[in-house]
C-alpha positions as CSV (number, residue, x, y, z in Angstrom):
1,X,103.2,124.0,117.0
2,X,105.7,126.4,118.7
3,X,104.2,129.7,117.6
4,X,100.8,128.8,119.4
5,X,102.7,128.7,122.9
6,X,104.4,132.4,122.7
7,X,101.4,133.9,120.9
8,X,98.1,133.6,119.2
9,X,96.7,131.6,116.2
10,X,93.3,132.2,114.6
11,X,91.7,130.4,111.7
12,X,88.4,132.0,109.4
13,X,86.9,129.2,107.9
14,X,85.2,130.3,104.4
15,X,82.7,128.3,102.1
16,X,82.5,128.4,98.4
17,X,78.6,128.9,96.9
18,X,77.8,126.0,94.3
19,X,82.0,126.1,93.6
20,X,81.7,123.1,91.1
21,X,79.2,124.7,89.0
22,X,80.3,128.0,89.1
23,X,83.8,127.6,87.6
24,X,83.9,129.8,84.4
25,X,84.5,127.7,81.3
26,X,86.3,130.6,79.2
27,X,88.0,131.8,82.9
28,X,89.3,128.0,83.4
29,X,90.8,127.9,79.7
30,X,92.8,131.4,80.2
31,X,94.2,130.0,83.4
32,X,95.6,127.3,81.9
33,X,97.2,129.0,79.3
34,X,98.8,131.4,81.7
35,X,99.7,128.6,83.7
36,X,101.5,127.2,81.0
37,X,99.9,123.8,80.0
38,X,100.4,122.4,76.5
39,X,97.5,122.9,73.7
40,X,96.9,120.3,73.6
41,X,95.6,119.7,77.7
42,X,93.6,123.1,77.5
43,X,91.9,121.1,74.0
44,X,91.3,118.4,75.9
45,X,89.6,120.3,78.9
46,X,87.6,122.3,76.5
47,X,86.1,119.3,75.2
48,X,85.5,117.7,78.3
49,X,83.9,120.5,79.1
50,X,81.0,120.6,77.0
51,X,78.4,118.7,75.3
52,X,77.4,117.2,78.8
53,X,73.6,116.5,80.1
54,X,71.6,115.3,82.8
55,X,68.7,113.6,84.4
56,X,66.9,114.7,87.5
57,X,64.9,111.9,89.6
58,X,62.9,112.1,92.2
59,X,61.4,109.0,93.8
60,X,59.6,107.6,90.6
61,X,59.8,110.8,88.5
62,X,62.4,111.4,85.9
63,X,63.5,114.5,84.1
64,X,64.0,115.1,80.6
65,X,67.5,115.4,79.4
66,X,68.6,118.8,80.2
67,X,72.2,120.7,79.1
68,X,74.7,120.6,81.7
69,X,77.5,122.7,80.2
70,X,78.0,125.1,82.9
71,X,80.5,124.4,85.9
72,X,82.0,121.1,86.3
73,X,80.4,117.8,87.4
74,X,80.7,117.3,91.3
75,X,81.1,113.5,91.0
76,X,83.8,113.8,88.1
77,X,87.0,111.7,88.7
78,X,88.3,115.1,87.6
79,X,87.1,117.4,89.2
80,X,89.4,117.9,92.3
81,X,91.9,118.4,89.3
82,X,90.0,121.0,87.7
83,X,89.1,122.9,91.1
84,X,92.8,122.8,92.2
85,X,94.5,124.2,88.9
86,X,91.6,126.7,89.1
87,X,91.6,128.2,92.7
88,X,95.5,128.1,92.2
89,X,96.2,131.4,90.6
90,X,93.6,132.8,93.0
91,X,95.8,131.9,95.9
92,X,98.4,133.0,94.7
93,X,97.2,136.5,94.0
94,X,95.7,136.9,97.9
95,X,99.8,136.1,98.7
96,X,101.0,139.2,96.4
97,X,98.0,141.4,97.9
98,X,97.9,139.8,101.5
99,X,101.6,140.2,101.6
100,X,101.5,143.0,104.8
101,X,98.8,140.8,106.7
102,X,101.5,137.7,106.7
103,X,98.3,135.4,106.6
104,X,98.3,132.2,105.1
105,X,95.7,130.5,103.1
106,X,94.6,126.6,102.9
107,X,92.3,125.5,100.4
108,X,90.4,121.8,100.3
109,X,88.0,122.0,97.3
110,X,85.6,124.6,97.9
111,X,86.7,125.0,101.7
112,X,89.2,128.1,102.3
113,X,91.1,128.5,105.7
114,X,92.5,131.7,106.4
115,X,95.3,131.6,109.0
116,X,96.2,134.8,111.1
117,X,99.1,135.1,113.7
118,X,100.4,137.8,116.6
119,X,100.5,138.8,120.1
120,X,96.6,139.7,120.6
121,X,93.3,138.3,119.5
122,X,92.0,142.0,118.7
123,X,95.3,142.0,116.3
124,X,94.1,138.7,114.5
125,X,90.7,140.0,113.9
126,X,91.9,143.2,112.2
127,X,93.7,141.1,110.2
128,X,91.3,138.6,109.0
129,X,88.9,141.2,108.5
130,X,91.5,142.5,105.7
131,X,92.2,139.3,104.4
132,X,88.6,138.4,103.9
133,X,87.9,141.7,102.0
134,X,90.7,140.3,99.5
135,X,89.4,136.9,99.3
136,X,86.1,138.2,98.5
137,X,87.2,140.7,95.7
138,X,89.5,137.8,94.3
139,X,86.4,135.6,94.3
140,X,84.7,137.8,92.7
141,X,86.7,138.4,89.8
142,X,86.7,134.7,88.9
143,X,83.2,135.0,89.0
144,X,82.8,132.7,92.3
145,X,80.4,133.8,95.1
146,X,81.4,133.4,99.2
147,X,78.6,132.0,101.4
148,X,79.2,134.4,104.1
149,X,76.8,132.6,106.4
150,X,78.1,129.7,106.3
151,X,81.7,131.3,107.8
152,X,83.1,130.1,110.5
153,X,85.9,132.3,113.4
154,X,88.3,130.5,115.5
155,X,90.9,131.1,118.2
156,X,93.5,129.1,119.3
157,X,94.5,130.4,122.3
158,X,96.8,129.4,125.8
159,X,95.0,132.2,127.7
160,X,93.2,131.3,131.1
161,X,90.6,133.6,130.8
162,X,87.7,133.5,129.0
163,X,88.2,136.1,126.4
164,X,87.2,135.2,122.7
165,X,86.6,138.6,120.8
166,X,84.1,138.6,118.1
167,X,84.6,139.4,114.2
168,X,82.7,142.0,112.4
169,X,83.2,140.7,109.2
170,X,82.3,143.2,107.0
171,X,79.5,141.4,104.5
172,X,76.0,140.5,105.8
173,X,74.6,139.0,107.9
174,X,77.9,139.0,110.1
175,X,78.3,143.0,110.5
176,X,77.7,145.7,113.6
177,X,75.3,144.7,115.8
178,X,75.9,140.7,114.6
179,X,79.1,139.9,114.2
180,X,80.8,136.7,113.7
181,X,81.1,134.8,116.8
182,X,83.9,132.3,117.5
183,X,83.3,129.1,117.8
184,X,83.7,127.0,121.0
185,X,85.0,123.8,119.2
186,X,85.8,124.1,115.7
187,X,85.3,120.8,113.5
188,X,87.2,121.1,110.3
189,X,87.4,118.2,107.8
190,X,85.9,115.7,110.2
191,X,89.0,117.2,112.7
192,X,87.9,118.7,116.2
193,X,89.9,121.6,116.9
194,X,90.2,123.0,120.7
195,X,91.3,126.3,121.8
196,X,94.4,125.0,123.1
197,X,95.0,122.1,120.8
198,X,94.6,119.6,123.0
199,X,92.3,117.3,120.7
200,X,90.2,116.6,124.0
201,X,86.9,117.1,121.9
202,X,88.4,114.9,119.0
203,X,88.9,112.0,121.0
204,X,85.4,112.5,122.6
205,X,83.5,112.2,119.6
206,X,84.7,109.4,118.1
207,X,85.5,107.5,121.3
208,X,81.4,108.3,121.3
209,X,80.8,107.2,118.0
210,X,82.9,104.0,118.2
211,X,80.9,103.2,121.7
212,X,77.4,103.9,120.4
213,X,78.6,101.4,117.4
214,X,79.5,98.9,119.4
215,X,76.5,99.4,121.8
216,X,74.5,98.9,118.3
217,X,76.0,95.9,117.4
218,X,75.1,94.3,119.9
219,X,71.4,93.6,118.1
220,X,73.5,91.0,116.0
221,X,74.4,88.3,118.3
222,X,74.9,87.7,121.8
223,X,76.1,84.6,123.8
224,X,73.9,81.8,122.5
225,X,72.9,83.5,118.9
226,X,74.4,85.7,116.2
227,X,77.7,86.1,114.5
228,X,80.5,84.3,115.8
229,X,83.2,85.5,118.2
230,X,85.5,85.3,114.8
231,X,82.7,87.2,113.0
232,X,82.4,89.8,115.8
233,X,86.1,90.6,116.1
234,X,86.5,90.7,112.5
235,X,83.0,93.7,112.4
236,X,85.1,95.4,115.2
237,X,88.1,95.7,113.8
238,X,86.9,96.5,110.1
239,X,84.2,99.1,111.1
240,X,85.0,100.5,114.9
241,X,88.7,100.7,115.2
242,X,89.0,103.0,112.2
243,X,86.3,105.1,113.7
244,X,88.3,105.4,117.1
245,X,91.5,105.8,115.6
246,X,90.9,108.6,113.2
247,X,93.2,111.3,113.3
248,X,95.1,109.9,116.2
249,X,98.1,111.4,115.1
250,X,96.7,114.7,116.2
251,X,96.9,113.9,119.7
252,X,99.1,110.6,120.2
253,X,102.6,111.4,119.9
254,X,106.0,111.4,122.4
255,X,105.6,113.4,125.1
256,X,101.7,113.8,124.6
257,X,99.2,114.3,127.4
258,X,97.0,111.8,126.6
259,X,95.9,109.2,129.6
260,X,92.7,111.2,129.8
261,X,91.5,110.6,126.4
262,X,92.9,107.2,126.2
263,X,91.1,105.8,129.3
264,X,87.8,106.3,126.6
265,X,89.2,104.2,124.0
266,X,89.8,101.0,126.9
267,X,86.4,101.4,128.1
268,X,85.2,101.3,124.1
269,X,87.4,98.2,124.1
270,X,86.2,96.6,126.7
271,X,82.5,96.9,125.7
272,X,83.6,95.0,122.5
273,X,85.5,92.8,124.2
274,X,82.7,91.5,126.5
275,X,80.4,91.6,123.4
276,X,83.0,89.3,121.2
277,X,84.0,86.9,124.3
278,X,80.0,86.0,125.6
279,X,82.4,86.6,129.2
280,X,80.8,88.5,132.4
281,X,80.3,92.1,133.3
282,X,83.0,91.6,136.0
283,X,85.7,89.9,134.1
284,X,89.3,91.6,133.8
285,X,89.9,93.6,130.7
286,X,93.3,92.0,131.1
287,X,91.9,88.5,130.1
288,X,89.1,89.6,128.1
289,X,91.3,91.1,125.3
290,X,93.7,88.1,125.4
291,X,90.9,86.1,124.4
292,X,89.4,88.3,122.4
293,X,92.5,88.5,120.4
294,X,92.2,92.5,121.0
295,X,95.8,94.5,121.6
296,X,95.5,96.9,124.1
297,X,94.9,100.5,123.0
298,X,98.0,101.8,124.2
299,X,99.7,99.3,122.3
300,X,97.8,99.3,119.3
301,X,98.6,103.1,119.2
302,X,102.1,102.7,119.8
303,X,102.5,100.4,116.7
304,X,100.2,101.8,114.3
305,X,102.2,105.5,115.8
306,X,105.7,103.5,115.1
307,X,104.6,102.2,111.6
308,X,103.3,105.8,110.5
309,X,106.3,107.6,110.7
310,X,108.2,105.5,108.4
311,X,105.5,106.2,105.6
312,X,107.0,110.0,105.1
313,X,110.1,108.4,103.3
314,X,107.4,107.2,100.6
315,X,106.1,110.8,100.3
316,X,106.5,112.8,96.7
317,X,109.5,115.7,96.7
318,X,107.1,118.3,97.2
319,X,104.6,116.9,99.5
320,X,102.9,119.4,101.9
321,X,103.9,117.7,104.7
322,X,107.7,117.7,103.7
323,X,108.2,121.3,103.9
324,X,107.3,120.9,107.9
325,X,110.1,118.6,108.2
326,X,114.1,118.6,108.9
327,X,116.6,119.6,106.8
328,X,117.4,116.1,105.5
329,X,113.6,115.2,104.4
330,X,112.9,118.7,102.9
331,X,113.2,117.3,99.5
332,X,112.2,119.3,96.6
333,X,109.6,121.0,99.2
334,X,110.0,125.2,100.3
335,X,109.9,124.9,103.9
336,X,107.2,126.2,106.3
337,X,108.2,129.3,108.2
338,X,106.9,127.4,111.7
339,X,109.0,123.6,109.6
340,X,111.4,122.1,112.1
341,X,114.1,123.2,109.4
342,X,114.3,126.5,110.9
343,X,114.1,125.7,114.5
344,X,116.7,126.3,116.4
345,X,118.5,123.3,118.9
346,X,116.7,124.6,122.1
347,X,113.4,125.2,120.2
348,X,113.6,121.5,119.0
349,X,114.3,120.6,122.2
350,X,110.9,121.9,123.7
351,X,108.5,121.2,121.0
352,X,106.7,118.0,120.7
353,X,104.5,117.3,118.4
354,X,103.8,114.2,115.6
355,X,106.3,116.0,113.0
356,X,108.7,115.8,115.8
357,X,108.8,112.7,116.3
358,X,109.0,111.7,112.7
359,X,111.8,114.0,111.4
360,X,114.0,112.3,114.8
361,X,113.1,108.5,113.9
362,X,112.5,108.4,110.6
363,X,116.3,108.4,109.7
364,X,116.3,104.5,111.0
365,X,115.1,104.0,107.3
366,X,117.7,103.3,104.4
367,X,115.5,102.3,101.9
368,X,114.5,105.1,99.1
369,X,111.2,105.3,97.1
370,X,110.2,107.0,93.4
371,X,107.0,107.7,94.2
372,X,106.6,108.7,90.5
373,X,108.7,106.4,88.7
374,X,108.0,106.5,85.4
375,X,108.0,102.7,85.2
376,X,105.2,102.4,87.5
377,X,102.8,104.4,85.3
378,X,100.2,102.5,83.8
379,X,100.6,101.4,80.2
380,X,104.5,101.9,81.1
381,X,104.3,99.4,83.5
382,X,106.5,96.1,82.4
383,X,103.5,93.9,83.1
384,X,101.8,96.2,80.4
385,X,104.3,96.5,77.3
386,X,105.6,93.1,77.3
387,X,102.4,90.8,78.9
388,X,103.3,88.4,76.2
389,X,107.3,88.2,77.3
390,X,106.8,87.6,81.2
391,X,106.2,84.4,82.2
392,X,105.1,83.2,85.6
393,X,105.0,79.5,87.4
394,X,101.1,78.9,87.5
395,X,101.7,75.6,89.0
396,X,99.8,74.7,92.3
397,X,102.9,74.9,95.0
398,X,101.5,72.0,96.8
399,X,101.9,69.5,94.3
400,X,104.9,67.5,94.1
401,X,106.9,69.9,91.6
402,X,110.5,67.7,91.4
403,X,109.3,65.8,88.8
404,X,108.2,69.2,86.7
405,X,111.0,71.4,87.5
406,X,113.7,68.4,86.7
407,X,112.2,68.4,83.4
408,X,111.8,71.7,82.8
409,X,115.5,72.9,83.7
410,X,116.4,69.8,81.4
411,X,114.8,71.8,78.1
412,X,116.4,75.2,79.4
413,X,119.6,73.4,79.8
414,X,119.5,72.2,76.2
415,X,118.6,75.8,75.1
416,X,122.0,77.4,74.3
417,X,120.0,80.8,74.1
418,X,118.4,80.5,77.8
419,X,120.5,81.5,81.0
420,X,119.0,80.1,84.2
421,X,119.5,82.2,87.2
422,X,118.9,80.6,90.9
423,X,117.8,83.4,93.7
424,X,117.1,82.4,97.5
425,X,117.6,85.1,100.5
426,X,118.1,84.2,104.3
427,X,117.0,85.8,107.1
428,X,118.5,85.0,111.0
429,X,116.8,84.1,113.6
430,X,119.1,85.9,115.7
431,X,118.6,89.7,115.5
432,X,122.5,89.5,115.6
433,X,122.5,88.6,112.2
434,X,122.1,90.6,108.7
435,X,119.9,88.8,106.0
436,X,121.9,87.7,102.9
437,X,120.7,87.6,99.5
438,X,122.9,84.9,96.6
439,X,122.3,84.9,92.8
440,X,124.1,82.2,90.7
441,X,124.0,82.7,87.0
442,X,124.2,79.2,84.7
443,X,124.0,78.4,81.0
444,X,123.2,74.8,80.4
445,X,125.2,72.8,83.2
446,X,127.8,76.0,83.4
447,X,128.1,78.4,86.4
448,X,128.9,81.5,84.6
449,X,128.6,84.0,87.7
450,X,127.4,83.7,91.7
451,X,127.2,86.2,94.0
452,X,126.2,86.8,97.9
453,X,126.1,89.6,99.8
454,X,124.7,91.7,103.1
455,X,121.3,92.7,102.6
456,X,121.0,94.4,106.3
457,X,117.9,94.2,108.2
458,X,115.0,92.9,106.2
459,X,112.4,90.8,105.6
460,X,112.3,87.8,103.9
461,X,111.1,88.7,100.7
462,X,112.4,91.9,100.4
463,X,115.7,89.4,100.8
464,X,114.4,87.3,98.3
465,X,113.6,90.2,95.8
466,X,117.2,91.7,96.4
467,X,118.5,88.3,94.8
468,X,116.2,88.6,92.1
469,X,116.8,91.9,90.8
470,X,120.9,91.1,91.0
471,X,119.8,87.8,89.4
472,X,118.4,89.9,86.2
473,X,120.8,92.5,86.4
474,X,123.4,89.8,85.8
475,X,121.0,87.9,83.6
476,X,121.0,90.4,80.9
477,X,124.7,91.0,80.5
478,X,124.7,87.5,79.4
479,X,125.9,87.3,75.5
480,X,123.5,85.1,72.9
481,X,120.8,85.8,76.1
482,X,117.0,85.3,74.7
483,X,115.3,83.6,77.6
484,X,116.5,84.0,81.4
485,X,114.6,81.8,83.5
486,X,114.2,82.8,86.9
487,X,113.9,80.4,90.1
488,X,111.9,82.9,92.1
489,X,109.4,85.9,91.3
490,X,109.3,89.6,90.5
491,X,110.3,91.7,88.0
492,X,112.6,94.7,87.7
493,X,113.8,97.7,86.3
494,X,117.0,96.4,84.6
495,X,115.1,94.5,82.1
496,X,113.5,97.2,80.4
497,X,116.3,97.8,78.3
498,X,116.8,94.1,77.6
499,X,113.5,94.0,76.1
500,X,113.9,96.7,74.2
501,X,116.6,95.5,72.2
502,X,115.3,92.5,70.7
503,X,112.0,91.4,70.4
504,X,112.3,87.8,71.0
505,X,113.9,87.9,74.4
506,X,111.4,86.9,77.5
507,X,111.9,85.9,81.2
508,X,109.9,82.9,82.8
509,X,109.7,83.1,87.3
510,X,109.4,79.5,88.6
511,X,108.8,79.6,92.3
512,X,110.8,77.1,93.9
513,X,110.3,76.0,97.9
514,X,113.5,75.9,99.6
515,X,112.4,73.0,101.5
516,X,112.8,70.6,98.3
517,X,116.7,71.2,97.7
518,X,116.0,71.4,94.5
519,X,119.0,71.2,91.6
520,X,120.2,74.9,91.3
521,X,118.2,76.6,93.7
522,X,119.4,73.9,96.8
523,X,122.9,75.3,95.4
524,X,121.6,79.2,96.0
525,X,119.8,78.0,99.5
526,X,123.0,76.5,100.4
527,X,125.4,79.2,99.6
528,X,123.2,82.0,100.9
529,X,123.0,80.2,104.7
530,X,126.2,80.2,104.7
531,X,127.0,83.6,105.0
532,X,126.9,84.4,108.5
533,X,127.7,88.4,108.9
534,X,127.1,89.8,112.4
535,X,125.1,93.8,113.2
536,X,128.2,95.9,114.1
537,X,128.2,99.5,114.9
538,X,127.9,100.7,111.5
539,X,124.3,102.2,110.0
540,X,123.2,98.8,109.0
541,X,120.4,98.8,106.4
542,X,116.8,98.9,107.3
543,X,114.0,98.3,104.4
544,X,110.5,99.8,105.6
545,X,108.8,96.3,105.8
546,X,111.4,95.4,108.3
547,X,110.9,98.5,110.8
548,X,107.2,97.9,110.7
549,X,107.5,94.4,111.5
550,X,110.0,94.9,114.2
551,X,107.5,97.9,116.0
552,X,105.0,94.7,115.5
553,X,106.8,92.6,117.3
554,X,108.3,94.9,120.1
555,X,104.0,95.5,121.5
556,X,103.4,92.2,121.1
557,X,106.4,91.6,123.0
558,X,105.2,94.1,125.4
559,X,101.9,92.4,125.8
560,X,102.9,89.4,126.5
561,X,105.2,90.3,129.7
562,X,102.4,92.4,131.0
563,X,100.4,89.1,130.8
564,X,102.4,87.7,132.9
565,X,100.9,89.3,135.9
566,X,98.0,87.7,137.8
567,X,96.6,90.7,138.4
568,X,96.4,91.9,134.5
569,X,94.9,88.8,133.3
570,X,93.1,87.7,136.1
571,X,93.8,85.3,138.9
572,X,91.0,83.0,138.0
573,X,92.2,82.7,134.2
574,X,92.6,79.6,132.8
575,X,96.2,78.7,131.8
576,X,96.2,76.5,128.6
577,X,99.2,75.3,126.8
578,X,100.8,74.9,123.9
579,X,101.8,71.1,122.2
580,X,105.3,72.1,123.4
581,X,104.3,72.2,127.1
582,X,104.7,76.3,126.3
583,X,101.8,78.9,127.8
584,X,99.7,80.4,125.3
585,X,100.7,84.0,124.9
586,X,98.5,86.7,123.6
587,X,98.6,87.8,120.2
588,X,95.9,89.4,117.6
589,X,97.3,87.9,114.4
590,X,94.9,85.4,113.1
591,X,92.4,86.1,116.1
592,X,95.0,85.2,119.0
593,X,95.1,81.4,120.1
594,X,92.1,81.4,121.8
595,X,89.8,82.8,119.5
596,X,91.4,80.8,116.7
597,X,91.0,77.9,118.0
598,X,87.2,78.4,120.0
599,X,85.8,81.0,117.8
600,X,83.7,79.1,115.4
601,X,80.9,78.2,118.2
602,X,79.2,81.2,120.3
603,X,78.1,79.0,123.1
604,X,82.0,77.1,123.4
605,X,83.9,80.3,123.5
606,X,81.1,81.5,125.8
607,X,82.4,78.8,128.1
608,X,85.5,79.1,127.6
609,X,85.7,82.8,128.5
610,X,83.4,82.0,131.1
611,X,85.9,79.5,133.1
């Protein structure tokens, strides 16, 4: 954040009283109208509305029915609708009046956050004190209350001293001789703020929280009893590595000063590393997270870090989190008047920060999303207008399907309404390569159309659903066309339009292994391996499935040279090997090799990591 290091920031934290059943029925419709909505939505809400009732309970007690037409149910599915369409025109009204303050305000449900900015704390406080006075009146007038008691003052601040001004609020009980005192730490949506946004605090508590969990869990098993190491690993990942990792984008980014913080997440490791493993006090963390099947944190970090920043690109156009980004991922959003859009080349240059390091990596991604598309809303989905017109292979795969698959291309071949459409994609071994996708279009024994063709850097099946989609695309250009059949599966937008247009058209998937050879797909396998096209200097192509996979494997790459050392793993560590004659390298998919294989039993892998 670039305006915190030339001046300061401070945030007044303010609490809606019973906001949910407070909203004004009549006051909701109006705003709706003014905002715009068709009759028939503000009909809808009206209804929804009303006519509501509940039961109170209290250990074995139960309540009559009573009317519960005011306000809006807290546990509705709506209501996070309802509150945002309603507390929208009051934001907008403290902009027009708060326009001279330049304040900003965030709103989460019934939590408010009013931002001030300038040279001086005094400054901010003058500020906020304004601001709050318009809040308040606004609140008022939509016939919402403030709980002044429950509101909270912070500064963020790069001053050495130990100044942190008070805020006489204005509203009881935080005027003259009590005033609003700032908070030390301020914890906002389960987020630990520090005065100079170092996220010290942050990483505290839930490095704490994650410890004391794995302290706890140690009541279900230890090296001759209990869960098994498999079991254990799998509690620790599912339940203590969210709770360490929460919000670590706050703090872990390039250029971050973090070793501090992250020297208590290892020791939180380790403690479940020793739990899982059975192994002694005095083993090397080195060997106990190989065996453990445990990445290190720093690693861990670094990919879950490197997978992150690819998830903007599947943002919507006018995501919040847009508008603090670069020129080229702005979208539809307005940007932010502290958005890396406006910064200039030096500023840019100094700032780091997580949106940083998005907006300069994030452009490694060629794939493009519709978050919206209207063919993934449901009831418009394919899978839901024409259930009875998609067809899929049920068969078991490991059955011997030659037998079935000769006979059935025989029927489709004797079909002169039914095109047949063979997909495969390839993917190198050599990260010199490109994958290729291939589509060959047939009716009966006929080769109408084939095609093959770059795909860039992908997975396998996002290779495989390349082929498919130019498979159907080609498919349904086919004249006296009522039945493709489709060696492979997915589906796709192009044949929405096929469908349309006649009702007796359909499309059956048949998954074929490439390993069989089979008829018309062994034709696709073949002709797609044979394209061989080399990563020049061009932009090559990059889906997100295959960055994510790549960061994947560049830690566990990482992790296994650093194993390498005696030192990291320990120079009494077993070395076991593979069938091959090769060293077992560490790894967490699956467990790792060690846990995968010795996990089942508590007292074997207790030996084992004992040796």
């Amino acid at each position: 954040m670039p305006e915190i290091q030339r001046s300061t920031e401070d945030a007044g934290l303010i609490l809606t009283h019973l906001f949910f059943p407070s909203i004004n029925h009549e006051m909701f419709m109006a705003v709706l109208r003014k905002q715009g909505f068709l009759p028939i939505l503000v009909e809808f809400f009206a209804s929804y509305l009303v006519g509501r009732s509940t039961v109170y309970c209290w250990n074995t007690f139960q309540s009559d029915s009573r009317s519960a037409d005011v306000g809006v149910g807290q546990g509705s599915a709506l209501s996070p609708v309802i509150s945002g369409l309603f507390i929208a025109p009051v934001m907008k009204l403290f902009y027009i009046k708060a326009a001279p303050l330049n304040m900003t305000l965030l709103s989460f449900v019934d939590d408010g956050t009013i931002l001030a900015q300038s040279k001086q704390l005094d400054d901010n406080n003058v500020g906020l004190h304004k601001a709050y006075k318009i809040i308040y009146l606004l609140f008022v007038a939509f016939a919402l209350a403030l709980e002044h008691d429950k509101t909270e003052l912070f500064h963020f601040s790069h001053r050495q001293d130990a100044y942190n001004p008070s805020l006489d609020l204005g509203y009881a009980p935080h005027t003259g001789a009590t005033p609003l005192k700032p908070k030390t730490c301020w914890r906002y949506l389960g987020f630990y703020f520090d005065h100079r946004l170092t996220f010290h605090e942050h990483v505290r508590y839930y490095a704490t929280k994650a410890f004391t969990t794995v302290q706890a869990m140690r009541m279900l098993g230890n090296s001759t009893r209990g869960l098994s190491p498999k079991q254990r690993r799998l509690l620790y990942r599912s339940c203590v590595v969210p709770i360490a990792t929460y919000g670590y984008r706050l703090w872990y980014f390039d250029g971050a000063r973090n070793k501090g913080v992250m020297n208590q997440l290892k020791r939180m490791q380790r403690k479940a590393a020793l739990w899982i493993t059975g192994a002694f006090r005095t083993s090397p963390s080195g060997g106990l997270e190989a065996l453990a099947g445990l990445i290190p944190v720093h690693l861990m970090l670094k990919k879950l870090a490197m997978r992150a920043v690819y998830h903007v690109a599947t943002l919507s156009d006018t995501h919040p989190l847009c508008s603090m980004l670069g020129e080229g991922l702005l979208k539809r959003a307005e940007p932010h008047a502290r958005s890396a859009t406006l910064m200039t080349p030096a500023m840019r240059g100094k700032v780091k920060s997580t949106v940083m390091e998005v907006d300069e990596r994030v452009h490694t991604l060629t794939e493009s999303f519709e978050p919206f598309a209207p063919e993934a809303r449901p009831g418009d989905r394919l899978l839901d207008r024409y259930a009875d017109r998609l067809h899929f292979d049920e068969r078991d795969p490991g059955q011997d399907r030659r037998p079935y698959l000769d006979e059935l291309i025989a029927k489709a071949r004797a079909n002169p309404l039914t095109v047949l459409a063979a997909t495969d994609g390839s993917v190198p071994q050599s990260n010199q390569y490109q994958a290729a996708s291939a589509a060959i279009i047939y009716k009966g024994h006929r080769k109408l159309e084939r095609t093959c063709y770059v795909s860039g850097r992908v997975t396998a099946p996002d290779a495989e659903l390349n082929a498919i989609s130019c498979a159907v695309r080609l498919a349904v250009k086919q004249a006296n066309c009522q039945h493709i059949m489709a060696f492979s599966l997915s589906v796709c937008r192009a044949l929405q339009e096929w469908f349309e247009a006649d009702d007796l058209r359909r499309i059956t998937f048949i998954y074929v292994p490439s390993a069989l050879r089979w008829d018309i797909h062994g034709e696709a396998h073949k002709y797609v391996t044979e394209l061989k096209v080399r990563v020049g200097r061009r932009k090559t192509d990059n889906s997100i499935d295959a960055l994510r996979s790549r960061a994947a494997h560049s830690v566990l790459d990482s992790w296994s040279s650093t194993f390498q050392d005696p030192t990291y793993q320990g120079s009494e560590f077993l070395e076991l090997q593979q069938p091959d004659g090769r060293p077992l390298q560490p790894s967490y998919l699956n467990g790792g090799p060690w846990l995968s294989t010795f996990g089942h039993s508590i007292t074997e892998f207790a030996r084992v990591a004992g040796v």
